[in-house]
GUGU-628981 format. One record per residue (C-alpha): x, y, z; residue in one letter. Coordinates in steps of 0.02 Angstrom, whole numbers, padded with zeros to 5 digits, always signed. Each point is the difference from the previous one (the first is absolute). Layout:
N
XYZA/...
This chain:
167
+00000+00000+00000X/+00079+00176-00043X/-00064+00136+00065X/-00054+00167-00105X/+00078+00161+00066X/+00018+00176-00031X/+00177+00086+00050X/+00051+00156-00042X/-00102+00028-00113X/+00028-00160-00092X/-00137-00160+00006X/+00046-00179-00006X/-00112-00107-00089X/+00038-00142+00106X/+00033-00129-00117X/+00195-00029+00077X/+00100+00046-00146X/+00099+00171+00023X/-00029+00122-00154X/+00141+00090-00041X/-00018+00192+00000X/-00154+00001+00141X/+00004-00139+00119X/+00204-00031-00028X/-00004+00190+00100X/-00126-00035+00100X/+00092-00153+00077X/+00166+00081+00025X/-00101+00126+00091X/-00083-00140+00113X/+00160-00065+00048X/+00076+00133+00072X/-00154+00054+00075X/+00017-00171+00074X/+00190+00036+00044X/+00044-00144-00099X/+00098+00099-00103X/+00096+00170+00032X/-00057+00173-00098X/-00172+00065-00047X/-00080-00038-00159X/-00130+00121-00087X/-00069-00034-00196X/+00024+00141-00116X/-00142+00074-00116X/+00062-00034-00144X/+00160+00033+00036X/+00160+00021-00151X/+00076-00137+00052X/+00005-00123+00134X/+00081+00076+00156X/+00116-00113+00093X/-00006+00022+00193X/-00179+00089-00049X/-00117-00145-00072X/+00110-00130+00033X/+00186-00059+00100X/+00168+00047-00061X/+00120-00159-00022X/+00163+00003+00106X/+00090+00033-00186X/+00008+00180-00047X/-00158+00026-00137X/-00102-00151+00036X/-00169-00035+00089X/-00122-00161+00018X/-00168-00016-00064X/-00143-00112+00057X/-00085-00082-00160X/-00107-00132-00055X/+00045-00106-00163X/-00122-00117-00010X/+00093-00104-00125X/+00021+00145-00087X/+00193+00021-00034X/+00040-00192+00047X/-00070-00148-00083X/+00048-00115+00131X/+00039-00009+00199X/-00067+00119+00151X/-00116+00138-00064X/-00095+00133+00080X/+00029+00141+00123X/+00210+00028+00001X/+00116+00135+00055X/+00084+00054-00136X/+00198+00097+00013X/+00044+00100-00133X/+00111+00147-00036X/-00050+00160-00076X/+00037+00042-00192X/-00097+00067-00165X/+00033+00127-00110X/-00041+00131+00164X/+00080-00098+00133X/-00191-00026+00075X/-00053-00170-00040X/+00034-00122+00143X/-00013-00172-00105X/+00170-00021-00039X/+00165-00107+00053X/+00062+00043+00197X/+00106-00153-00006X/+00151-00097-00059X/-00048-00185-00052X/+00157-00058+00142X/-00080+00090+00114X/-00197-00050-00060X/+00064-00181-00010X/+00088+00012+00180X/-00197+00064+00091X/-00059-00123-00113X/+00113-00151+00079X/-00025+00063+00175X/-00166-00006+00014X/-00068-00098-00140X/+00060-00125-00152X/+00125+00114-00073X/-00074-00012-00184X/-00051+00150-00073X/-00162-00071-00076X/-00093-00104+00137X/-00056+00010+00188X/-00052+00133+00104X/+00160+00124-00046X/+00019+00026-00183X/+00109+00127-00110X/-00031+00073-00159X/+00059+00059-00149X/-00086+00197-00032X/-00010-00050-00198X/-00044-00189+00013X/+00088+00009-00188X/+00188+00053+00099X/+00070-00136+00090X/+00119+00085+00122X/-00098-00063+00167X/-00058-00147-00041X/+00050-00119-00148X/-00167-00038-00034X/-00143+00126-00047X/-00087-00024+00195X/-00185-00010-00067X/+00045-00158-00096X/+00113-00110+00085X/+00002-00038+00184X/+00169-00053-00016X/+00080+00138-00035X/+00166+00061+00091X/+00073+00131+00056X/+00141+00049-00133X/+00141+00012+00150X/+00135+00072-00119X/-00076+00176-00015X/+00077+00038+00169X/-00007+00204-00058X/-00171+00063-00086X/-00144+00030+00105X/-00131-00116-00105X/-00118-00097+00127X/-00166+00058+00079X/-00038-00111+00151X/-00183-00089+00041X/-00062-00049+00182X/-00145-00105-00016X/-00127+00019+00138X/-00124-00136-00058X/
């Protein structure tokens, strides 16, 4: 049973899955409401951009930030779908867009090992390429093969977004 809810200004429809750009706020907000989390979240009016440390946390890496999601199978054909936290660096043509790489696939692949299955395309931690086409995270494009690895020799470029399924 999920329960519908109005905070700030946003309402839940209580179905369970978290809808980016109104309940993904809304959440944040909750939790540190909660003090679950440190900060205080607020969601913008239609805001320029998405305001890290405003809608949502700021990563411990300079220019990155977490989102709460739901897929739903969208992205991945395979494995854990659903609501996820989602890391990912800021980038874009403006520097505003926060859906882009915050890590380096050693790093990605050592979370990965620690606290999951270590392969970059199954369990409840998974990386990602940004262009599924450019194969500098994983060697495999991630919404087609869940065995895809990490590709451990690109020890330099920043080219893996991180996912932190919930359910």
């Amino acid at each position: 049973m999920y329960i519908v809810a109005v905070w700030g200004g946003v309402t839940t429809d209580g179905d369970g899955r978290i809808i980016y750009a109104s309940e993904a706020f809304a959440g944040w907000q909750q939790l540190s409401l909660a003090s679950l989390i440190e900060g205080s979240y607020v969601l913008q009016t239609n805001p320029p951009v998405s305001l890290l440390g405003v809608e949502f946390p700021e990563g411990p890496i300079k220019n990155t930030g977490y989102h709460l999601m739901d897929r739903d199978g969208v992205v991945f054909s395979r494995g854990p779908r659903g609501n996820h936290i989602r890391f990912n660096g800021i980038g874009g043509p403006s520097n505003d867009n926060l859906s882009y790489h915050a890590v380096i696939p050693i790093d990605a692949h050592s979370i990965d090992s620690k606290i999951d299955d270590g392969l970059a395309g199954e369990g409840w931690v998974m990386s990602s390429n940004r262009v599924a086409s450019t194969l500098d995270c994983a060697d495999t494009d991630y919404s087609a093969a869940s065995t895809a690895n990490y590709v451990l020799s690109n020890s330099t470029n920043i080219t893996c977004q991180m996912w932190f399924w919930l359910d």
